[in-house]
N, C-alpha and C positions, 0 to 999 in steps of 0.2 A: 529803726530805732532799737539799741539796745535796752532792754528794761530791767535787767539785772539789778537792784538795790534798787528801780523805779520806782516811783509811788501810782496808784490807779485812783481812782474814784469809780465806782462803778453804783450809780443809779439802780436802786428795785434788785438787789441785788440777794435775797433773800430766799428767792427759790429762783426758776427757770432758766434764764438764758443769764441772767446776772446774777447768779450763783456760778453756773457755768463755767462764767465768762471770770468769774472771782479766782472758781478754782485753778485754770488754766495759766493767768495771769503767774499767781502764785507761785505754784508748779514751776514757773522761769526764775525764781527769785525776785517776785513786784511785792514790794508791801502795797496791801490793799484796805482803801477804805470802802467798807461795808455800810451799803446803806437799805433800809425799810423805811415803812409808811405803820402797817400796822402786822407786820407777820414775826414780834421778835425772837418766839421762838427756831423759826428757819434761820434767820439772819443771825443765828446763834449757831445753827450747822453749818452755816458757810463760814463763821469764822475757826471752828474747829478745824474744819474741814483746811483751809489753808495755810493755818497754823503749824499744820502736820507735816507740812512742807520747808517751817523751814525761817519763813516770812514772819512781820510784825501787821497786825493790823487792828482796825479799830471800827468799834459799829457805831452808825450814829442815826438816831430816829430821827427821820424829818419830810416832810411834805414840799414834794420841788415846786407845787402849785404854787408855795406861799415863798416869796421874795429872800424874805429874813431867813427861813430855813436854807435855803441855797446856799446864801452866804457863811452861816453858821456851819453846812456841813464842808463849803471848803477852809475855811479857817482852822478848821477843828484837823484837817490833813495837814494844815503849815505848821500847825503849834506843834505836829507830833513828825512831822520830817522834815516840815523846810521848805518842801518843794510839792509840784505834785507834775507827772510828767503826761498821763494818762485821762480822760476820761470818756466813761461810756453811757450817756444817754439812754437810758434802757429802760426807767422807770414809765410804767404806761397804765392805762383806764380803755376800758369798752361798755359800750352797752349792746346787745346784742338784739337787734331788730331788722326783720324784713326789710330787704330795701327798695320795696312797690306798697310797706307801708308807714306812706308820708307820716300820715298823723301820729306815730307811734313816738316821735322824736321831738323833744320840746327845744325852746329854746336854750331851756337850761343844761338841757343835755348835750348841746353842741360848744356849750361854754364850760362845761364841768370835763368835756373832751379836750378842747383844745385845751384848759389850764395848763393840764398835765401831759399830753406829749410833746405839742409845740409850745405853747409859755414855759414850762416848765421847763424843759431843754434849754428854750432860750436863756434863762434865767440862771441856769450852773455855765453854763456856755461863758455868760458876763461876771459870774459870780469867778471862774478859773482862770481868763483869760490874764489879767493881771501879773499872777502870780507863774503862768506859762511862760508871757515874754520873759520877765526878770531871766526864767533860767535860759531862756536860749532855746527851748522847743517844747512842743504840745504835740499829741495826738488827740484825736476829739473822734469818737465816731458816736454817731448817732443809729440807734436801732428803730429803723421805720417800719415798711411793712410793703408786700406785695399789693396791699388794698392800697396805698398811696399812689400805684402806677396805674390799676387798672380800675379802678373803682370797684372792687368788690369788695367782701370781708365783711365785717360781724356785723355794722352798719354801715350807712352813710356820711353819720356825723363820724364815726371811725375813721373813715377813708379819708373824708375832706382833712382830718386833723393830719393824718399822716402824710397827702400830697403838702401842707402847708411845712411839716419837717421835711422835706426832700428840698422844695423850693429852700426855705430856709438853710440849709446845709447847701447849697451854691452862695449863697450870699455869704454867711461865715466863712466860706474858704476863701472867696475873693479879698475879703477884707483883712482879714486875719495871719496870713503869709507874710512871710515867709518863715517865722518862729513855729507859726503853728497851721497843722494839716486837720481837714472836717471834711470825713464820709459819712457816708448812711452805708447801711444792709436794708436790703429788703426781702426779707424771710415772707416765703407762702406759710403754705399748712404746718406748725408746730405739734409733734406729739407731744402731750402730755396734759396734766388734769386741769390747766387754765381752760384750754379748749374742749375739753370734755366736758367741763362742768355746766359751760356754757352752752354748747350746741345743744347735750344731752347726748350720752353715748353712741344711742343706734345709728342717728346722725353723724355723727363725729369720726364713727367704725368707717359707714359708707362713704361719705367722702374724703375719708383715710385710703381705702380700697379703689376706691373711683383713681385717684390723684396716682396710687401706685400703679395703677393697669393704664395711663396715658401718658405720664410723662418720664421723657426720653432716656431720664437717670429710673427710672422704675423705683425712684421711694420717696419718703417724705423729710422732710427734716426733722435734728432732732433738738435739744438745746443744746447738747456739747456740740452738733456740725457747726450749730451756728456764731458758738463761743471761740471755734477754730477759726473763721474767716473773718471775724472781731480781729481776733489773735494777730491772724495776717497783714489785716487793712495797719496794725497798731505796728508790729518788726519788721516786717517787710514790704513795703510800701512806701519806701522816701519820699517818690515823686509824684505819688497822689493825693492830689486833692480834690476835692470839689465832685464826688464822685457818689454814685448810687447803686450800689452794687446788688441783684436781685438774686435770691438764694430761693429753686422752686424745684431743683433737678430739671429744668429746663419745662416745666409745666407750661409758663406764659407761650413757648415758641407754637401751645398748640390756641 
């Protein structure tokens, strides 16, 4: 797909991998829509940041958990291009608890997880589709997670959200073809201060160092590797669909 004059949507876009993924975007010539929950300062730097480049774009505050926002932040991409050719799923939630401890996880916690990676997805996913056939083509990738394939990562309830977007991302591509194509990534260890803040450094150091001294690629990701293979799945990648692409420098083969 060429994205030159495209438009993006990019989800959580405000700092990490959907900054990222903003700037890179950009950087091609994609107008991008910029989206946050509550970070507007960042989502203020991602839009300078891609601006510089060149592009138009637009920030929109909204919560992918809730329905009405969804729709609102793709309307708000039509009123101001017309079209939208792009979107990346990116927006996400953790709570970070042992995963040998049950009781740590309420039920609230497995429902305030899934709103926002799989309802929420689903819900831009229904909220774009529309407006994708009219033009003739979509790309859609969703940003899952190495916890969705193997069950590990920052919880349980995390993991289960994220195997439920990978399942879901077969299901959208089946349906959704031939105007429009739905992958996942699934990114291991991310450097950067999402993860730090949560594991808590010394944690985070060691199995930063752990990760680099076993697997096969000898490093970690970072969010621009991961904003590249977005990139990829999005211009080059016609005839994929329905696909779950795991980013770990080959960590999982061990």
């Amino acid at each position: 797909m060429d994205i030159q004059a495209g438009v993006a949507i990019i989800t959580g876009s405000s700092s990490g991998v959907g900054a990222a993924c903003a700037r890179q975007f950009a950087e091609l010539g994609c107008h991008v829509a910029i989206n946050y929950a509550t970070n507007a300062e960042g989502a203020d730097a991602t839009r300078k940041s891609c601006e510089s480049f060149g592009v138009d774009t637009v920030v929109v505050q909204a919560d992918v958990s809730n329905d009405a926002d969804c729709r609102r932040l793709v309307q708000t991409a039509e009123e101001k291009w017309g079209r939208v050719d792009v979107l990346i799923n990116n927006a996400g939630t953790t709570k970070f608890c042992a995963h040998d401890n049950l009781e740590g996880l309420s039920q609230q916690d497995f429902l305030d997880l899934y709103k926002v990676n799989t309802v929420g997805a689903f819900q831009m996913v229904r909220a774009v589709t529309p407006l994708m056939q009219r033009g003739g083509r979509g790309s859609i990738v969703n940003v899952a997670s190495i916890a969705g394939v193997t069950g590990i990562g920052s919880s349980i309830a995390y993991a289960a959200s994220k195997g439920a977007m990978l399942t879901m991302t077969r299901s959208l591509a089946r349906v959704l073809g031939p105007e429009i194509r739905v992958n996942a990534v699934c990114p291991g260890f991310i450097q950067g201060e999402w993860l730090e803040q949560g594991l808590g450094s010394d944690t985070y150091n060691s199995i930063k160092a752990s990760i680099e001294s076993r697997a096969p690629l000898a490093k970690t990701a970072t969010a621009d590797s991961v904003a590249q293979v977005i990139l990829s799945l999005t211009t080059g990648a016609d005839i994929v669909t329905g696909e779950s692409l795991i980013l770990d420098a080959g960590m999982f083969l061990n």
